[in-house]
C-alpha positions, 0 to 999 in steps of 0.5 A: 470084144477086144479079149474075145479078139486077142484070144483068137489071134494068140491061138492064131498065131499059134497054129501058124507057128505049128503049120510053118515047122513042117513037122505036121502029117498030112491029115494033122495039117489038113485038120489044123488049116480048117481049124485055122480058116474056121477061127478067121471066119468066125472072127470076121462075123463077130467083128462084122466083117465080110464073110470070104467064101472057100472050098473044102480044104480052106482056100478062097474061091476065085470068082473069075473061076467060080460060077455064081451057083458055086459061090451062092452054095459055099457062101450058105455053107459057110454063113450056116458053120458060123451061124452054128460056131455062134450058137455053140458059144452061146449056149456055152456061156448059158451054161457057164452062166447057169452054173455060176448061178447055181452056185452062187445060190449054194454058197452064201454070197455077201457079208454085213460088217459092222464097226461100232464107235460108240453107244450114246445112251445114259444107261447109269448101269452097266449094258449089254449091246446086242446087235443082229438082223431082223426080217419084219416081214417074218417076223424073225431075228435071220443072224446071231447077236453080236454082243458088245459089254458096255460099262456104266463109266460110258466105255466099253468092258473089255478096255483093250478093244476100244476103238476096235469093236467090229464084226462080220455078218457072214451067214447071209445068202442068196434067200436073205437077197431075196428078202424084201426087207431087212433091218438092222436091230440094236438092243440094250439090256441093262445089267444091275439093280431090279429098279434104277431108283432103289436106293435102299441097300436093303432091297439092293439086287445086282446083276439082273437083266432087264430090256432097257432100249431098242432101235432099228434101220431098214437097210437097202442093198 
């Protein structure tokens, strides 16, 4: 309400400036003083206000000179032109409001940031952490895997992003809003021997993948 208000006194303020230069034709000046008196009424009726009743070219009708006929007439006319102004700012905002809708649904619409600080799981092997969102109702991993490489010494492979292991979720739109559900899934994979307890060199493989543990959460938004 008050930036309502203050929007209208400035152009208030304004259009008086315009009409006291004096540098205004006739028919300019006619049209500026009905804007004028049009913005003070419309004013009035959305801060509640007495509504003031004039004639054609904005003055206020005098009701020691004006009969009460005339004035129940000018005060449905005017009270109709507001009512109108009231219902075009309405209908404005509903389209401004509609737009923004559409493209709210157009554009995805919120991000998901992930830090993560530690993987407190003895693996004994080097691991893979692949982390990603899951609809359960569907059935349906809805983002990519943001796969951090863990080593079997308990710290991150890359050694320069210790402590900076973070990513964004950004392909997530206005239908994921719409999800009932969604879950926030975190997979490790062990990458090494075929079986933890081989310990016969014979049979000794590296560099396999095998699942090796997985955890969800429901996430509320």
């Amino acid at each position: 309400m008050f930036r309502s208000v203050r929007h209208m006194i400035y152009d208030l303020i304004e259009w008086r400036s315009q009409i006291l230069s004096g540098t205004l034709p006739q028919d300019e000046l006619k049209e500026l003083k009905k804007k004028v008196t049009a913005k003070i009424d419309y004013g009035n009726r959305i801060l509640d206000l007495d509504l003031v009743v004039r004639d054609e070219d904005g003055n206020i009708l005098d009701p020691e000179q004006t009969s009460t006929i005339s004035l129940f007439r000018a005060h449905e006319i005017a009270s109709k032109q507001v009512e109108e102004r009231l219902q075009e700012e309405k209908s404005q905002k509903q389209n401004i409001d509609i737009n923004r809708q559409a493209k709210f649904a157009a554009t995805p619409s919120f991000a998901l940031f992930v830090n993560l600080k530690n993987v407190v799981c003895k693996i004994g092997e080097d691991a893979e952490v692949l982390m990603s969102l899951y609809d359960p109702l569907e059935s349906k991993f809805i983002s990519e895997n943001y796969l951090v490489r863990w080593s079997s010494c308990g710290l991150p492979k890359d050694i320069d992003r210790l402590h900076n292991l973070r990513a964004v979720f950004t392909d997530l739109g206005s239908k994921d809003l719409k999800r009932e559900k969604i879950s926030f899934v975190c997979q490790i994979v062990r990458v090494g021997r075929m079986e933890l307890r081989d310990n016969n060199t014979r049979k000794l493989t590296s560099g396999l993948r095998r699942p090796f543990g997985v955890a969800g959460k429901f996430m509320c938004y």
